[in-house]
C-alpha beads as a LAMMPS data file, in Angstrom:
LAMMPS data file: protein, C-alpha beads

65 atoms
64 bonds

1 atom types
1 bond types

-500.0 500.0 xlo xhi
-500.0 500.0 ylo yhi
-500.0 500.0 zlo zhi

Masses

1 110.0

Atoms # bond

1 1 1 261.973 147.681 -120.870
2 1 1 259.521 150.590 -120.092
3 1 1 255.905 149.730 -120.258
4 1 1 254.747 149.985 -123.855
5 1 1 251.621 152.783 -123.998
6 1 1 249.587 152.144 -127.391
7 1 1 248.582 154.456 -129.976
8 1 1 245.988 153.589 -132.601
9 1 1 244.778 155.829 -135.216
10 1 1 242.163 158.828 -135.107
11 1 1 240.940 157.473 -138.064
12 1 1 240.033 154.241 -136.430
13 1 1 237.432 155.625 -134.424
14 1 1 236.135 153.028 -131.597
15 1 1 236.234 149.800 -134.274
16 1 1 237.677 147.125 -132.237
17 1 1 239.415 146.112 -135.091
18 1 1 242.752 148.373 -135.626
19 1 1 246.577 149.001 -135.525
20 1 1 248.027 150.012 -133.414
21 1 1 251.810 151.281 -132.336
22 1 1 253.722 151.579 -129.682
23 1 1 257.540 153.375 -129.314
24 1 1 260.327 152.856 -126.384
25 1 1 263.646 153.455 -126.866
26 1 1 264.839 152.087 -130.631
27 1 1 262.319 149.762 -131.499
28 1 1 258.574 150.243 -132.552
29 1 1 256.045 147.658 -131.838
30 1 1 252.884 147.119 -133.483
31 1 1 249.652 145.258 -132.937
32 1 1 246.362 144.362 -134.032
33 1 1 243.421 145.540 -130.841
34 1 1 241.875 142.214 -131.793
35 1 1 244.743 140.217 -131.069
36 1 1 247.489 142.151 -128.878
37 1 1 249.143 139.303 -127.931
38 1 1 251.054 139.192 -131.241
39 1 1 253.417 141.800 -131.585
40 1 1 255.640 142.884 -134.783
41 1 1 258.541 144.845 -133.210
42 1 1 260.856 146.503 -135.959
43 1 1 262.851 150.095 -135.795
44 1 1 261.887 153.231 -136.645
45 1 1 264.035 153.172 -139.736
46 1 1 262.587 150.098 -140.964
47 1 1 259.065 151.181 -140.298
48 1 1 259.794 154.734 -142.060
49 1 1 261.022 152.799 -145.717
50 1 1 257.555 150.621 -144.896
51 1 1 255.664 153.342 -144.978
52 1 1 257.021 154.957 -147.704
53 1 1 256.545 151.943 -149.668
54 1 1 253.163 151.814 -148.850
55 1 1 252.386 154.895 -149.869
56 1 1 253.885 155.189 -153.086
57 1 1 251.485 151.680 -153.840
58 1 1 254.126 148.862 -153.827
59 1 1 252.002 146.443 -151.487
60 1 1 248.497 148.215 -153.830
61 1 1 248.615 144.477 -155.597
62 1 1 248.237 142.740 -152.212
63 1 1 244.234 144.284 -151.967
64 1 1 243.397 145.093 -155.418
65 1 1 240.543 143.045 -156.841

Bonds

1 1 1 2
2 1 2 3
3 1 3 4
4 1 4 5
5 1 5 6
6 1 6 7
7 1 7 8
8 1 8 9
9 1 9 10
10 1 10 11
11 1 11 12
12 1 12 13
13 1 13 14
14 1 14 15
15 1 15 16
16 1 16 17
17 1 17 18
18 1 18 19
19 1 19 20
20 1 20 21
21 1 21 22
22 1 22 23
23 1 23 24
24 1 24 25
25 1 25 26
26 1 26 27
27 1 27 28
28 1 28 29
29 1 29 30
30 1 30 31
31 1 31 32
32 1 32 33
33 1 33 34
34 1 34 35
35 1 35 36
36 1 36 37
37 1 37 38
38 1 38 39
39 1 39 40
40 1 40 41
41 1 41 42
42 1 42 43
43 1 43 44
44 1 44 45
45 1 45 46
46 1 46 47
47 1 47 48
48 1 48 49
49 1 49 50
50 1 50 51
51 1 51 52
52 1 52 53
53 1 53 54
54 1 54 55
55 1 55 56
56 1 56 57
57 1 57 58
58 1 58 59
59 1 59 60
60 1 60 61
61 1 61 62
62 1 62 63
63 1 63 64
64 1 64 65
């Protein structure tokens, strides 16, 4: 496997406290700064229904109040 180079967001700023991603080959692997050593390793399909999910509010019951 290549060595994994990590993205986090722009919108993150410098909080130590983010996602972020990383890409090789067919898989996507993603991590919290804060704790790298866990990893969540999916593909890109997967994460691409995610993220549609999330942002059409299906997970919005998981944080409201």
């Amino acid at each position: 496997m290549r060595q994994l180079i990590w993205q986090k967001s722009s919108f993150s700023g410098d909080e130590a406290n983010c996602i972020e991603i990383a890409s090789v080959d067919d898989r996507v692997y993603i991590r919290e700064s804060d704790d790298p050593t866990t990893i969540v390793t999916t593909t890109p399909t997967t994460l691409a229904a995610w993220l549609h999910s999330a942002r059409t509010g299906e997970f919005d019951h998981f944080v409201e109040a």
